[in-house]
C-alpha positions as CSV (number, residue, x, y, z in Angstrom):
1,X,32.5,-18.7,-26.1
2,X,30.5,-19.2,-23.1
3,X,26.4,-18.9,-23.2
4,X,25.6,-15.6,-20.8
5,X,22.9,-16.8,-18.1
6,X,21.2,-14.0,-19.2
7,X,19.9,-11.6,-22.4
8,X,18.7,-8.3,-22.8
9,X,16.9,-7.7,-26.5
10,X,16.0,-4.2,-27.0
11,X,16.8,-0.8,-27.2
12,X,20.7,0.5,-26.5
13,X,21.5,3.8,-27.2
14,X,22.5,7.7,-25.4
15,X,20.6,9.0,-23.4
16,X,20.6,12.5,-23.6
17,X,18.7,14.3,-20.0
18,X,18.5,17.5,-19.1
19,X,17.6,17.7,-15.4
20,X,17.0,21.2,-13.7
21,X,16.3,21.5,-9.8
22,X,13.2,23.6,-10.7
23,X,9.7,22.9,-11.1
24,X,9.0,23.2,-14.8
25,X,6.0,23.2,-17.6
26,X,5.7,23.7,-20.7
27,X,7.8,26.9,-22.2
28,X,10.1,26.4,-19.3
29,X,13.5,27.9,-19.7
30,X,16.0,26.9,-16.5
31,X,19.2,26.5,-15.9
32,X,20.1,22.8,-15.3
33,X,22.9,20.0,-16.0
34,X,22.8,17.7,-19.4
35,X,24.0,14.5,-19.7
36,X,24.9,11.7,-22.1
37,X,25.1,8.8,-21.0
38,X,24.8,5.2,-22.2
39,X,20.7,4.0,-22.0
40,X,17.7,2.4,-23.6
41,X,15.7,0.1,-21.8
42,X,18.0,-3.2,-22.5
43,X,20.8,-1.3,-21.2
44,X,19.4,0.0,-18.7
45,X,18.2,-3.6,-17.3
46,X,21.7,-5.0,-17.9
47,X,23.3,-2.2,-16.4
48,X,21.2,-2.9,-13.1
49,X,21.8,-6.9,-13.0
50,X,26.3,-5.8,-12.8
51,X,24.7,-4.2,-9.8
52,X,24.1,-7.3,-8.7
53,X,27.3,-9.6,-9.7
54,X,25.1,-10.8,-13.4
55,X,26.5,-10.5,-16.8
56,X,24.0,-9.8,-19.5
57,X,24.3,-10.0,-23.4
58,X,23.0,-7.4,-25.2
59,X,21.2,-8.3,-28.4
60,X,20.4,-5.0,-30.1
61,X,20.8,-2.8,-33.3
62,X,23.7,-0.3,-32.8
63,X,25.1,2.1,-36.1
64,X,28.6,1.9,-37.4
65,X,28.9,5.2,-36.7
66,X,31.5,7.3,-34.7
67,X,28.4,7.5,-31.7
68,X,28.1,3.7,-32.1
69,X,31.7,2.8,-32.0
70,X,31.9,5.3,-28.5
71,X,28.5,3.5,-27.0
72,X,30.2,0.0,-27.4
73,X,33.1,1.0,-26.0
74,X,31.2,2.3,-23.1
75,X,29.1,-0.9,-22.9
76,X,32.7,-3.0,-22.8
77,X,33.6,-0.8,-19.9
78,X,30.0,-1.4,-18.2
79,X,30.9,-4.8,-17.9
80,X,28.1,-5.9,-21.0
81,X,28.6,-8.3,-23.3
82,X,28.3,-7.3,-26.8
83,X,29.5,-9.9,-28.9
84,X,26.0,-10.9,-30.4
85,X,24.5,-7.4,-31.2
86,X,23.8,-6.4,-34.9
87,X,25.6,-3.1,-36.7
88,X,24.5,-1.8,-39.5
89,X,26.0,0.4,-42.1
90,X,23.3,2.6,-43.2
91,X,21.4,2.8,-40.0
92,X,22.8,5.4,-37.1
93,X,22.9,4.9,-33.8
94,X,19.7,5.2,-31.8
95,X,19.1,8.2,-29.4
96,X,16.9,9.2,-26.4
97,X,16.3,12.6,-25.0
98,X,14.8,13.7,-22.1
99,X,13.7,16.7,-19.9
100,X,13.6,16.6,-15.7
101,X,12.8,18.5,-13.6
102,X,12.0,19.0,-9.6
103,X,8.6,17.6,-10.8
104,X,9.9,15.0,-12.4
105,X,9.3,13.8,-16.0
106,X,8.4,16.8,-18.2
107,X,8.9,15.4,-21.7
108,X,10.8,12.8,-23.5
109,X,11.3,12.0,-27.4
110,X,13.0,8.3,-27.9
111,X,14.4,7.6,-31.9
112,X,14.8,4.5,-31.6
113,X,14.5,4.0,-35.4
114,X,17.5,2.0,-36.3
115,X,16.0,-1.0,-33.6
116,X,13.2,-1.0,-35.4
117,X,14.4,-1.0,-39.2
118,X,16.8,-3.9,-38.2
119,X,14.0,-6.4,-37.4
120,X,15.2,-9.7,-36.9
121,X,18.4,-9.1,-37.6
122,X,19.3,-8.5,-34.2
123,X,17.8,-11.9,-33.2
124,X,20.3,-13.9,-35.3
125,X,22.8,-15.1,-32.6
126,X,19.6,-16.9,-31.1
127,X,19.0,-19.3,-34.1
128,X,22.9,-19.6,-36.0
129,X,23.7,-22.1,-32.4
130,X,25.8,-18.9,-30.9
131,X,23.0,-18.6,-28.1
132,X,21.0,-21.4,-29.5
133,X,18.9,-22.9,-32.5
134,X,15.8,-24.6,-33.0
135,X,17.1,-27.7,-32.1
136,X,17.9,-26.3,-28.3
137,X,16.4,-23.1,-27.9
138,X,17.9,-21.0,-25.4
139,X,16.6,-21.4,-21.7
140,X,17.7,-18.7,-19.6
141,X,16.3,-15.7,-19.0
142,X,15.6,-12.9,-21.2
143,X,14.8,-9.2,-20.8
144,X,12.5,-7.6,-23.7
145,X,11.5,-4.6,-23.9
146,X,8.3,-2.7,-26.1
147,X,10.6,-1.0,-28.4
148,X,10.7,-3.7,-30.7
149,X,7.9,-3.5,-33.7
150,X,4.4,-5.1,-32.9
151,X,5.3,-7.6,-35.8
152,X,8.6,-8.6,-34.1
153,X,6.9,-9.0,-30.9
154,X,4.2,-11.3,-32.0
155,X,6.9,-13.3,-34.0
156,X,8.6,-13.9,-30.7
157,X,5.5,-15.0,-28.5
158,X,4.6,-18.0,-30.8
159,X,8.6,-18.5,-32.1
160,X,9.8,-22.1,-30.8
161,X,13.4,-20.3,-30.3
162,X,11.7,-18.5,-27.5
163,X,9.9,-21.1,-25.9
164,X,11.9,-22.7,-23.3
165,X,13.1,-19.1,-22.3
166,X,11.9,-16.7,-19.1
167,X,10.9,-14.0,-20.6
168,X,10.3,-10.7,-19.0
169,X,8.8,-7.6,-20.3
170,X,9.3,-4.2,-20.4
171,X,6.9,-1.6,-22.9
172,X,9.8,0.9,-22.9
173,X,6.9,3.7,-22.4
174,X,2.8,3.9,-22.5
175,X,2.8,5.2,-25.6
176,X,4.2,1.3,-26.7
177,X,2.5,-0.8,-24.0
178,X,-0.8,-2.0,-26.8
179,X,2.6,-3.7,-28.6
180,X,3.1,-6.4,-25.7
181,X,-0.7,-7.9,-26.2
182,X,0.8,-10.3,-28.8
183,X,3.4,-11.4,-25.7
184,X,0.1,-12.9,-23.6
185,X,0.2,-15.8,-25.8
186,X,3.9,-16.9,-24.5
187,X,3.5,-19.3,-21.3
188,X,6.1,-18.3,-19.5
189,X,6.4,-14.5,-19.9
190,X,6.6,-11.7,-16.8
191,X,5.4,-8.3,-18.1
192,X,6.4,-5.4,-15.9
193,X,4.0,-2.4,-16.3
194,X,3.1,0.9,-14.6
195,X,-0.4,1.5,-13.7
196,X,-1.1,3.7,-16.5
197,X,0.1,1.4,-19.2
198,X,-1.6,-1.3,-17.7
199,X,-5.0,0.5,-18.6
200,X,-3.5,1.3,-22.2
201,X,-3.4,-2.5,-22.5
202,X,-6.7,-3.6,-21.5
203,X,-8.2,0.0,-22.6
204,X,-9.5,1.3,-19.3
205,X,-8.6,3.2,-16.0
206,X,-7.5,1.4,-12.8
207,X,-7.2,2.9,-9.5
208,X,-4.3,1.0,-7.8
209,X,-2.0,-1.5,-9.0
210,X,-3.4,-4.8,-7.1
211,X,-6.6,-4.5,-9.2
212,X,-4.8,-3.7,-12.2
213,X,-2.5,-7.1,-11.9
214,X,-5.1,-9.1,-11.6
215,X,-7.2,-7.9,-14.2
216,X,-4.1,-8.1,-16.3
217,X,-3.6,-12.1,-15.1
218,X,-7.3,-12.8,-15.7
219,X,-7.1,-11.4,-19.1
220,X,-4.1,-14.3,-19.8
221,X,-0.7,-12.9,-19.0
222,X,1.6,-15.3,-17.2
223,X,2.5,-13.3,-14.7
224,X,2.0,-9.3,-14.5
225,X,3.7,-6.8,-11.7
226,X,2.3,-3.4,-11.4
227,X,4.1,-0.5,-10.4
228,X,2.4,3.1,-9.4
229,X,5.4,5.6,-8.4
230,X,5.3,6.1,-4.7
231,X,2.1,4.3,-3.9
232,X,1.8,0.6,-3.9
233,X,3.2,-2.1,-5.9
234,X,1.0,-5.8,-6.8
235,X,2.1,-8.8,-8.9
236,X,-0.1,-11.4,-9.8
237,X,0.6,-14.7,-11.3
238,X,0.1,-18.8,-10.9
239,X,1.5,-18.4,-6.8
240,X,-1.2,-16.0,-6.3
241,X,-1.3,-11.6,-5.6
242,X,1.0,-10.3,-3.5
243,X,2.1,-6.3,-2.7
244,X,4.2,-4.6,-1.1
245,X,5.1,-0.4,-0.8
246,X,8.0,1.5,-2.0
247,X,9.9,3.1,0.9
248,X,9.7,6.9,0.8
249,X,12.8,9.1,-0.6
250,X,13.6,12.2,-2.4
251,X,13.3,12.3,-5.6
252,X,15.9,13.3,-7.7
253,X,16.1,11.8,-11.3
254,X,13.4,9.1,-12.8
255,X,14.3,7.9,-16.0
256,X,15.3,4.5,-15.7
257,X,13.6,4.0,-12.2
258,X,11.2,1.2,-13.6
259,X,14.3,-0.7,-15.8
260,X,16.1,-0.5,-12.1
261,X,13.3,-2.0,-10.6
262,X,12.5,-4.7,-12.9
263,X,16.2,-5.9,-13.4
264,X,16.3,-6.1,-9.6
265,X,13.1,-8.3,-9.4
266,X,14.9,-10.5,-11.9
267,X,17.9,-10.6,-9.9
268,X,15.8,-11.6,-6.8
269,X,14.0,-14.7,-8.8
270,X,17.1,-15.2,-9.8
271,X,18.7,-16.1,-6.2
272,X,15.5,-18.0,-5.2
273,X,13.9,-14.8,-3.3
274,X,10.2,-15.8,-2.1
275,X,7.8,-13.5,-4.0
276,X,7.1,-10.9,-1.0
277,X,11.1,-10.3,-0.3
278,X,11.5,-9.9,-4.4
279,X,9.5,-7.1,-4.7
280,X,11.2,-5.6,-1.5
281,X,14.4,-6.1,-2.9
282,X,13.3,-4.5,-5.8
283,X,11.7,-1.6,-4.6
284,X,14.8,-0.9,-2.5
285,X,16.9,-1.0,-5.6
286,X,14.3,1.0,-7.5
287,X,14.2,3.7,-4.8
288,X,18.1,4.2,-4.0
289,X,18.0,4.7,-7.9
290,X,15.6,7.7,-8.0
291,X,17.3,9.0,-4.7
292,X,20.5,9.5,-6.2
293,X,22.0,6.4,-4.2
294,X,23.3,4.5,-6.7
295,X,24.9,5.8,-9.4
């Protein structure tokens, strides 16, 4: 079995979205398509990197249920690798449900339950010398994302299985964001962040993204990029603060926009991109997402 250059540990489950071409609000009743599609924030990031010729593992908790036997199917037909996630027989698959409309994101409920009930267990493949032990830890990159416990998290910043690995971050929402503090510890971690959970994590308000990386660097994170929808983008890290704006486009769907752009960004490092033409890369990807380009 050969060692996948890179993993994605996290949520994988359907996304269920109901997206409407109206402006909505609360109370809103509108006609509208709904979807079910495969999603969660590790999917989501591995789906992106096929985009871009990677293959991607996913190490995740998924139910031995008729929805989890359909999802894996689905995954084998992505193009993902699933030989190392966990499945459980008393928990169901996880499931994420959403409402759009022409003013994007109205509301969104994630049970992502099951993930976090299975602990560990979905980290196994990383220590049993199937993707590597404590004797040689794995060493490529890995995509994480905030829907893992707070305990888990911290477990993995300080857990010698994890430190030769290039780990990049995801919180999965703002309401999750205070769970990736733990994650500053790790020395080689990426955290990708919108500007609004960027405050959640230092407890303040920022007004643009530039000042919001940096104050995220300064507090100890590796390296941080900031993202602030249509307005401009800022990473900081050892190389220094660079930013860069996302091109303008329609909007027409957003969930998933920010797992587009950071699975792009890791894409770019990936091929050796200088730090200014990996966030344009990335912003591209991000913005053909959102503008229906790419499917």
């Amino acid at each position: 079995m050969n060692t996948p250059t890179i993993l994605c540990i996290g949520s994988v489950l359907w996304d269920i979205i109901g997206r409407a071409p109206a402006t909505m609000r609360v109370g809103s009743d509108v006609p509208g398509r709904i979807t079910r599609l495969p999603g969660g924030v590790a999917m989501n990031i591995a789906m992106t990197l096929r985009r871009f010729d990677l293959s991607a593992a996913l190490l995740t908790s998924v139910g031995r249920d008729a929805e989890g036997d359909e999802l894996i199917a689905a995954c084998h037909n992505l193009g993902m690798i699933t030989d190392f996630l966990y499945r459980s027989d008393d928990l169901p698959t996880d499931r994420y449900m959403a409402i759009e409309g022409a003013n994007g994101l109205i509301a969104a409920v994630a049970d992502a339950h099951s993930l976090e009930a299975a602990g560990d267990k979905i980290l196994r493949a990383l220590s049993d010398g199937r993707l590597g032990s404590a004797a040689t830890p794995f060493a490529g990159m890995i995509a994480l994302d905030g829907n893992l416990t707070t305990g888990l998290l911290n477990t993995i910043a300080q857990d010698p299985l994890f430190a030769r690995a290039d780990l990049r971050v995801a919180p999965a929402s703002p309401g999750k964001a205070e769970r990736l503090l733990g994650l500053f510890a790790h020395p080689c971690a990426t955290f990708y962040v919108n500007l609004e959970e960027a405050g959640l994590l230092l407890k303040t308000q920022f007004d643009d993204a530039k000042t919001a990386a940096q104050a995220l660097f300064d507090r100890g994170a590796h390296r941080v990029l900031v993202t602030n929808g249509g307005k401009s983008v800022a990473e900081a890290g050892p190389t220094g603060i660079f930013t860069a704006q996302p091109p303008e486009v329609l909007v027409t769907r957003v969930t998933g926009a920010g797992d587009t752009f950071m699975a792009a960004h890791m894409a770019a490092d990936l091929s050796g991109d200088a730090p200014e033409l990996a966030l344009d890369r990335a912003l591209r990807a991000a913005a053909d997402y959102v503008s229906g380009d790419l499917g």
